[in-house]
C-alpha angles and dihedrals in degrees: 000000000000122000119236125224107247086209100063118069111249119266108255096223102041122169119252134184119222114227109205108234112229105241106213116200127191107223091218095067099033129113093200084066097058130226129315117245121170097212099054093042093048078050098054101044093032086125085068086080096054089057094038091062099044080049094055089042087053090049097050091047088052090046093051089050092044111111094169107091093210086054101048097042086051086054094050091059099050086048096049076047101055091041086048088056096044095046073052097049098049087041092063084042098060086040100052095047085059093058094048093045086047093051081038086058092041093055093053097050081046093052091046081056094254121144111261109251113207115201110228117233086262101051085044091054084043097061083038092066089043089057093047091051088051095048090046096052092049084058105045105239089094082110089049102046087046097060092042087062090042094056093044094049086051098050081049093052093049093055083067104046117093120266125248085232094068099048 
């Protein structure tokens, strides 16, 4: 651009050029980019499973041929990494069909003229532990479960014991 001399005033009416400034817009909080809707979403990239799963077979026969102990431990990882997001996965799933059959079962009682009855957060952690329970005991490691929680409550019970030292 030209310089301009310091030693003149500057003209009043000087000509400048607009620059168009970039605008730079996060899809997450856009409302260009619609609404987020898990169902949809899980809809639309529903092929990411497929891949999910060849990529995990590929990692577990890599992980069978690997002599070098770095390398196999790094691929264990990965592995234990993958199974942990796809218990996840299939967690938030579960989860999520409760809350629609439980919408489902709101709207009905609301079509046959009935008040709409809302579970609280504790009620809702309350049927989830039923259906734990349920679930443990169908697959036989209800008794195990059971005495995991046992030996962890009662850790927990001796921190708050008093110690022999103070007595």
């Amino acid at each position: 651009p030209l310089e301009m001399s310091a030693k003149k005033p500057v003209p009043f009416l000087r000509q400048i050029i607009p620059v168009r400034k970039k605008v730079q817009r996060d899809p997450r909080f856009d409302d260009l980019s619609g609404e987020y809707k898990p169902e949809i979403f899980m809809k639309t990239y529903s092929f990411l499973e497929s891949i999910k799963k060849q990529e995990k077979e590929m990692v577990q026969k890599q992980l069978k041929k690997c002599r070098n102990m770095e390398q196999k431990e790094k691929l264990q990882r990965l592995l234990n990494r993958m199974t942990q997001q796809e218990q996840a996965q299939k967690k938030q799933q579960k989860l999520r069909e409760r809350e629609l059959s439980l919408k489902r079962q709101q709207r009905e009682l609301a079509k046959q003229g009935k008040k709409p009855f809302f579970l609280k957060k504790s009620e809702k952690r309350k049927l989830e532990l039923a259906e734990k329970y349920a679930e443990l005991k169908r697959s036989g490691k209800l008794e195990s479960f059971l005495n995991k929680k046992r030996k962890r409550n009662a850790i927990k019970d001796k921190r708050h014991l008093p110690s022999q030292k103070n007595l």
